[in-house]
C-alpha positions in Angstrom: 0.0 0.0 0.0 1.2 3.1 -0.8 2.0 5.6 2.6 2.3 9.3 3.0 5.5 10.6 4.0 4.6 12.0 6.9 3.0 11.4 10.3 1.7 13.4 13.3 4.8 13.6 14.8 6.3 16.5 11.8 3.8 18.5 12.8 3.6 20.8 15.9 1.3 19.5 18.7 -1.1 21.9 18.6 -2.1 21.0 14.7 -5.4 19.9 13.9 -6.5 17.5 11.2 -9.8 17.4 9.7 -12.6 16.6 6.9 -14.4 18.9 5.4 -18.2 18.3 3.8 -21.5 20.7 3.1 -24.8 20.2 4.1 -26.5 20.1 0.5 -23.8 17.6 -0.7 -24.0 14.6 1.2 -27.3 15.6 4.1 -30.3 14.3 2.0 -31.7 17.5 1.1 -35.7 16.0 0.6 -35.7 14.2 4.5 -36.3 15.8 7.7 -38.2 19.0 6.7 -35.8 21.3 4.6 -37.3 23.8 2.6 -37.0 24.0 -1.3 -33.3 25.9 -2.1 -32.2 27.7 -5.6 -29.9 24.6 -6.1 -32.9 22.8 -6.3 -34.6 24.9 -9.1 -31.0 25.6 -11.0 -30.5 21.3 -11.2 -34.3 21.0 -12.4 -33.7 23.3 -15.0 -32.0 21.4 -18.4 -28.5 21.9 -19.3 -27.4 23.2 -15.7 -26.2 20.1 -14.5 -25.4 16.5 -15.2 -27.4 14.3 -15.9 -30.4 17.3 -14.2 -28.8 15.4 -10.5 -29.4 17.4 -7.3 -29.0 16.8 -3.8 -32.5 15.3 -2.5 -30.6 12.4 -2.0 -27.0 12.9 -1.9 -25.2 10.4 0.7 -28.3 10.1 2.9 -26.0 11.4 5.7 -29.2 12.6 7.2 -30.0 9.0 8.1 -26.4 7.5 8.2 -24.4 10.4 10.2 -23.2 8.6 12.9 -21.4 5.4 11.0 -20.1 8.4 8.4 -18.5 10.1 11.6 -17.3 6.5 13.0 -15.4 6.7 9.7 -14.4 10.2 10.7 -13.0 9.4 13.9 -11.3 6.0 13.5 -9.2 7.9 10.8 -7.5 9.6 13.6 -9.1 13.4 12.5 -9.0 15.7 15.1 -11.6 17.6 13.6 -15.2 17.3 11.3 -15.7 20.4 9.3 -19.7 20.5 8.6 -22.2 23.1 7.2 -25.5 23.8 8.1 -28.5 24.0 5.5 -30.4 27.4 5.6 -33.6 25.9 4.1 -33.1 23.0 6.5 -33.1 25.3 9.2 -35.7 28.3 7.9 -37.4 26.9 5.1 -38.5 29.9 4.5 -35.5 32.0 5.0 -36.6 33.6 7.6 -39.5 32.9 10.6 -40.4 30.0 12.0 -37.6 27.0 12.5 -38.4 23.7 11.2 -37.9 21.8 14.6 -36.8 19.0 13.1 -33.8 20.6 11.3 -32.9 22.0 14.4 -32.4 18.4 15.9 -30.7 17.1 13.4 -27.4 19.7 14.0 -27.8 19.1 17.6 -27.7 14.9 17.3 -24.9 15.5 14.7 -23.2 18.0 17.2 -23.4 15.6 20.0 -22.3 12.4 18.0 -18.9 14.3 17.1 -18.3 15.1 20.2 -19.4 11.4 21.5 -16.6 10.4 19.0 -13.8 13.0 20.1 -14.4 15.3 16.7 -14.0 18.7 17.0 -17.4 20.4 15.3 -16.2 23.0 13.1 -19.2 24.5 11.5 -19.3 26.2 8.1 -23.0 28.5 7.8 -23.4 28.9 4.2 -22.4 26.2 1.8 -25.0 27.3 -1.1 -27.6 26.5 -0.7 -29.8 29.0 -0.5 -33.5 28.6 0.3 -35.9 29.4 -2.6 -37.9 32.1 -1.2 -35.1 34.4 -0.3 -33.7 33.6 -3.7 -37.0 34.5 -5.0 -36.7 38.3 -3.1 -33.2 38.5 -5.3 -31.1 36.2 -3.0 -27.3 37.9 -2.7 -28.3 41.2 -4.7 -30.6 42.0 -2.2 -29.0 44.0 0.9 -31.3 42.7 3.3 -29.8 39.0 3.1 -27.1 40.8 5.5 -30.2 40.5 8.1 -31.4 37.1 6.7 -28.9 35.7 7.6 -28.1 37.4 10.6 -31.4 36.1 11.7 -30.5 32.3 10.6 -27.1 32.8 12.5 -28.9 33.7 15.6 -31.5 30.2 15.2 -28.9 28.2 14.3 -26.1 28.7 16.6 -28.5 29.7 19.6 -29.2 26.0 19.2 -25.5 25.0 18.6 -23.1 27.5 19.4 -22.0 26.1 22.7 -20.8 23.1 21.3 -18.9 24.4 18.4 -15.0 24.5 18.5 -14.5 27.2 15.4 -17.4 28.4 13.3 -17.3 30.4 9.7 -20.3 31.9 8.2 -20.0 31.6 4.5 -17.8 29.4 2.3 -15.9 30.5 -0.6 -17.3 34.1 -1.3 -15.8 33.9 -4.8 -18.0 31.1 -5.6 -21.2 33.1 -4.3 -20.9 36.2 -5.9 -18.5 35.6 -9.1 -18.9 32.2 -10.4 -22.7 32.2 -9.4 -23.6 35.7 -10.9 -21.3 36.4 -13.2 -20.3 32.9 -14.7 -23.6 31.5 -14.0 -21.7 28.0 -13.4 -23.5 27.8 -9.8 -27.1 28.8 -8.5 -28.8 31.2 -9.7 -27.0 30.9 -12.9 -27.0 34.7 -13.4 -24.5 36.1 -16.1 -25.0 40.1 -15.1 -22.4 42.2 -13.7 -24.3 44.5 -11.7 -25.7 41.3 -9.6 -22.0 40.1 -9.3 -21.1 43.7 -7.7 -24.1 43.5 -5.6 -23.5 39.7 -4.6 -19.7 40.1 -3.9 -20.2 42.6 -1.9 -23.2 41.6 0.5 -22.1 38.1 0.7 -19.3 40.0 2.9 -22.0 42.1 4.4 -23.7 39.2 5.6 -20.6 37.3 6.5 -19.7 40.5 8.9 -23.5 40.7 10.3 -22.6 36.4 11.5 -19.7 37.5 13.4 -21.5 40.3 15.4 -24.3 37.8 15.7 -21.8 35.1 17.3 -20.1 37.4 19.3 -23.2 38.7 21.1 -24.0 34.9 22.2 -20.4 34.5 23.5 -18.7 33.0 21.0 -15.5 32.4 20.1 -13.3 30.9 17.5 -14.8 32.3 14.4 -13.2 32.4 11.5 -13.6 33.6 7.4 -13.3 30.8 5.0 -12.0 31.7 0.7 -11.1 30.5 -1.9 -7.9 30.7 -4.0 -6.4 30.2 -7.3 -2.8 31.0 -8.1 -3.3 33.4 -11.3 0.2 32.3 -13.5 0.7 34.5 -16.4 0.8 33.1 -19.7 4.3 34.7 -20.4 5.9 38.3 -19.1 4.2 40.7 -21.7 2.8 43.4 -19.9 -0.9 42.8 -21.6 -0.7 39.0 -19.7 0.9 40.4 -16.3 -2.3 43.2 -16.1 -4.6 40.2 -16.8 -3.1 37.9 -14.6 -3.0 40.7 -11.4 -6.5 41.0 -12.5 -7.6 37.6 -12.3 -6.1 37.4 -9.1 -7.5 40.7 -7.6 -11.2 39.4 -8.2 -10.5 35.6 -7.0 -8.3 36.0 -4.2 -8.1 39.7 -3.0 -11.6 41.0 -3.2 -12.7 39.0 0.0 -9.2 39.5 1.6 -9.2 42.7 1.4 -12.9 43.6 1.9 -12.3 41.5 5.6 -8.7 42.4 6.7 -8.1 45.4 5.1 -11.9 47.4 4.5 -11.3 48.0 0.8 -11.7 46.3 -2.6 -8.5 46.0 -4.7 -8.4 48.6 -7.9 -8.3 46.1 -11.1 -11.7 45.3 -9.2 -12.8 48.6 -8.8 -12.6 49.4 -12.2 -15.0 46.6 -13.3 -17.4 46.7 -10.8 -17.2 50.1 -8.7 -20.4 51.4 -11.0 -22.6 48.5 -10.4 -21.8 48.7 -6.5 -24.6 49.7 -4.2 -24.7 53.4 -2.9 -23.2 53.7 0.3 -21.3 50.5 -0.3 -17.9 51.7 1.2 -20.0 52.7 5.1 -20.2 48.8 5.0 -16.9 48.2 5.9 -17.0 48.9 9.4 -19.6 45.5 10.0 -17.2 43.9 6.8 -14.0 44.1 9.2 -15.6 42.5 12.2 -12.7 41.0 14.0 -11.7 37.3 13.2 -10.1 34.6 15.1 -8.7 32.7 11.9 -8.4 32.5 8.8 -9.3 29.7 6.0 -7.9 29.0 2.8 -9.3 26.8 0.2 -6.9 25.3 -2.5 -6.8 22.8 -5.2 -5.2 24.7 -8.2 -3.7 27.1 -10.4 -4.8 29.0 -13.4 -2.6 30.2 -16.3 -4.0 33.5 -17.2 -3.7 35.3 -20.8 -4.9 38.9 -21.7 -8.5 38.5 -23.9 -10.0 41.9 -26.0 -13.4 43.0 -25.1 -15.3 44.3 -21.9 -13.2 44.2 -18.4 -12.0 41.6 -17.2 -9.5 41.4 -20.2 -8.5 37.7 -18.9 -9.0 34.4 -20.6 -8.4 30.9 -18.6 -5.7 29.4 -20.4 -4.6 25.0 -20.5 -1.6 24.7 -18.8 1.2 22.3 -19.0 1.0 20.5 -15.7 -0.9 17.3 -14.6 -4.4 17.5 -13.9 -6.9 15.9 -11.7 -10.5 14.3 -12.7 -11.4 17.8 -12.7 -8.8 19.2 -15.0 -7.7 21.0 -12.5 -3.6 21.4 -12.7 -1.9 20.3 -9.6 0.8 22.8 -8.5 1.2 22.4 -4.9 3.6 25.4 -4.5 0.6 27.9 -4.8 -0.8 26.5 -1.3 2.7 27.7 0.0 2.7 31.0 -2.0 -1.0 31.6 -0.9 0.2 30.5 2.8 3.3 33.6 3.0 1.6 35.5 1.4 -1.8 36.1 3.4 0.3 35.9 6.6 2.8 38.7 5.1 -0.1 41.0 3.7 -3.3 40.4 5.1 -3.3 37.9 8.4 -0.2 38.5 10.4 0.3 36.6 13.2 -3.4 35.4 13.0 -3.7 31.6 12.7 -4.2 30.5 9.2 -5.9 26.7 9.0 -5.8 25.0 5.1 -10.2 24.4 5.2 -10.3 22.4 2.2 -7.1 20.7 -0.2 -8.2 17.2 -1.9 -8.8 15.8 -5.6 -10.8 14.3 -7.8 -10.0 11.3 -9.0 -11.8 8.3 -11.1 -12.2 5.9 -8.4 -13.4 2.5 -9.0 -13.7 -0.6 -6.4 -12.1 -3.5 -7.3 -12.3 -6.5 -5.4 -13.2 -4.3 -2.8 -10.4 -2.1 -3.0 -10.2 1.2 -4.1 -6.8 2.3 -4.7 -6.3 6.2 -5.8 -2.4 6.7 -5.1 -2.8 9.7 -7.2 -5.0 11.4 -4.4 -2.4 9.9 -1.8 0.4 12.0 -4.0 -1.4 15.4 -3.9 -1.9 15.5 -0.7 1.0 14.0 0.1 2.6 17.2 -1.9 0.1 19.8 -0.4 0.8 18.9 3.0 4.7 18.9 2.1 4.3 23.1 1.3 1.7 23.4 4.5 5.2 21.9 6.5 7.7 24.1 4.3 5.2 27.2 5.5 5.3 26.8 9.4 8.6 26.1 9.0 9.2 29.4 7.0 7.3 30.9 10.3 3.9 31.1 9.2 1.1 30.3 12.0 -0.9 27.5 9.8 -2.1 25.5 12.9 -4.8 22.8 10.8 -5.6 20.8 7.7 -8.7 19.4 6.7 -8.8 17.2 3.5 -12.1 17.5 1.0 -13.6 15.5 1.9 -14.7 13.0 3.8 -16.7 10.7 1.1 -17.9 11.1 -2.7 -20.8 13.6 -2.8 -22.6 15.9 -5.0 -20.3 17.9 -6.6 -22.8 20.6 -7.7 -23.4 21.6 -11.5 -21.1 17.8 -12.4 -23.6 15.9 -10.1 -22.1 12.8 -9.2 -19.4 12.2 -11.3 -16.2 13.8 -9.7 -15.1 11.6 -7.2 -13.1 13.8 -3.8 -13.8 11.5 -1.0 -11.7 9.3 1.1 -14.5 7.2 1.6 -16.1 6.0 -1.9 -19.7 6.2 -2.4 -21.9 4.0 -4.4 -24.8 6.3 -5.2 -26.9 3.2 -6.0 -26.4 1.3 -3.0 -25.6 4.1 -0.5 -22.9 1.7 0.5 -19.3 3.4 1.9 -15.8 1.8 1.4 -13.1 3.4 2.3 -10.3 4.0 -0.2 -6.5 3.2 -0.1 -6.0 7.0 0.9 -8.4 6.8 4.2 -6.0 4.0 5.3 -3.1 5.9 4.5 -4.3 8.6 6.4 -5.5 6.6 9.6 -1.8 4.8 9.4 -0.1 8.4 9.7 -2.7 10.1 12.5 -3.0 7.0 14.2 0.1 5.1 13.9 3.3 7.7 13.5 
């Protein structure tokens, strides 16, 4: 079998390790109550995802949470990074709770910490509940008090269990790929609702964290996204596009939380299609956090592209690529590591929230054996030990994910889990890098 190369011990004592899922992926979205969410209406409309697949179903964790944490815990994890559902919670956004929503996230809370998991809790994962979405969803300010409100049910029922909580996961993929690509629910391709939803997807994530803190809590992070943006050569046309590219993935949110301004090759795109009064937001934007998360499975080559700002085109790059055709270029987890510390974080800890690939998995004779997964993260965690040792305060990991799941607008064919899923039979077996993992938590 092949091993990673590392084990607990070359890691200080204070790291964590952990797996990382979403509600709307693996939960069951049609059991227990939960209201009807805009990835429910985006999948039941033709040509937005495979196969028209959505998440009614998923991993029926709903019903099989407690052997899926089993699996959690006898890995050796430290942690269980989960995400509540909105709709599952306020089905209709706002008003009365579904009670039995409610009980769910307490039993799950209680069977990680039956099992010695630490509960990290993610808010938002996506999935938005259809009548908010129906009110204009992210391009309507008042989410920043729908959500506040949902922060308050939810982790009034919760909080006190929680070990480190984040409101809203990868802001890029809310606002940008979801309003401006239209790759994610609602499918929107309009730049004056990517303005609007970039920006109150941190108004809302700053409203959480002044929610949290008024019930006592502690630990609370902000979770993005990032893609190293590598110029397609050194002309100056492909350097501008390349610092763009990067300004909208990876510096908008940064900024707008640790710094209380928007970068400029941002500015000019989307500073006319921002809402009045946008910059008096900053003061709830920069709520204080405890940590900070970073998300990272790639890099993008970046060319320059005529036409309407953003001047960039994604470009194929030379490297080898996962299920997802996604390159994998482990240094930019390091790069993105120095570099948040050095410009944005300080000596605030930074904790690696999701690193994993896709990967065509298939059991045979029982076995599933994806070394290739076993080699990226093998290489990811590599730069994560090359970062502390370079001084940087990255104090956890947490691998995406724990089993095969929805992966939104491809349905069920990209394969990211440790444990493999057979969305026929429901039935879990865990693959060649879950017992490489338990060997090096458990046994180094």
């Amino acid at each position: 079998m092949k091993n990673f190369t590392f084990t607990r011990k070359d890691f200080p004592a204070d790291f964590l390790f952990g797996s990382a899922t979403s509600s709307y992926q693996i939960e069951g979205h049609q059991f227990g109550g939960a209201g009807a969410t805009h990835w429910d209406s985006f999948a039941a409309t033709p040509g937005n995802v495979v196969r028209a697949e959505n998440g009614a179903t998923a991993c029926d964790h709903y019903h099989r949470y407690e052997a899926d944490l089993d699996l959690a815990a006898a890995a050796g994890l430290d942690c269980y990074r989960f995400s509540t559902s909105w709709a599952r919670v306020l089905p209709e956004g706002t008003g009365t709770p579904n009670a039995e929503g409610l009980d769910f996230y307490d039993r799950l809370t209680d069977a990680m910490l039956e099992r010695g998991l630490k509960p990290c809790a993610t808010l938002y994962h996506w999935e938005l509940p259809q009548p908010l979405a129906d009110l204009g969803g992210w391009r309507n300010r008042e989410i920043g008090n729908w959500f506040a409100e949902f922060t308050e049910v939810i982790m009034g029922r919760i909080g006190d269990r929680m070990h480190s909580v984040a409101p809203i996961n990868e802001p890029w993929c809310v606002g940008w790929l979801s309003h401006f690509l239209g790759h994610h629910a609602p499918g929107l391709r309009d730049i004056r609702a990517t303005a609007r939803a970039m920006h109150h997807v941190l108004l809302a994530h700053g409203r959480a964290i002044e929610v949290m803190r008024g019930l006592g809590m502690s630990n609370l992070g902000a979770v993005f996204n990032f893609e190293w943006a590598h110029p397609v050569d050194t002309s100056p046309e492909a350097l501008a596009a390349a610092e763009t590219y990067d300004a909208i993935y990876n510096r908008f949110f940064l900024g707008g939380v640790f710094k209380g301004a928007y970068p400029d090759p941002v500015l000019k795109g989307l500073e006319p299609h921002l809402p009045n009064g946008w910059q008096d937001d900053f003061k709830t934007i920069t709520q204080p956090v405890d940590w900070c998360g970073l998300n990272y499975y790639t890099r993008k080559v970046i060319g320059p592209e005529p036409g309407p700002w953003p001047h960039y085109a994604e470009l194929d790059g030379p490297l080898p690529k996962t299920q997802m055709g996604w390159e994998i270029y482990p240094d930019g987890l390091y790069n993105f590591l120095t570099r948040t510390a050095a410009e944005y974080t300080g000596d605030l800890p930074l904790i690696v929230t999701e690193n994993g690939m896709s990967n065509p998995d298939v059991i045979e004779n029982g076995v599933v054996s994806d070394h290739g997964r076993i080699e990226y993260v093998d290489a990811h965690l590599a730069r994560v030990r090359k970062a502390i040792a370079d001084g940087v305060p990255v104090k956890g990991y947490f691998l995406w994910s724990l089993m095969d799941n929805y992966e939104w607008a491809l349905g069920y064919e990209k394969r990211f889990g440790m444990v493999h899923v057979d969305f026929d039979t429901l039935a879990r077996t865990p693959k060649a890098s879950y017992h490489a993992l338990k060997e090096a938590l458990t046994l180094g």
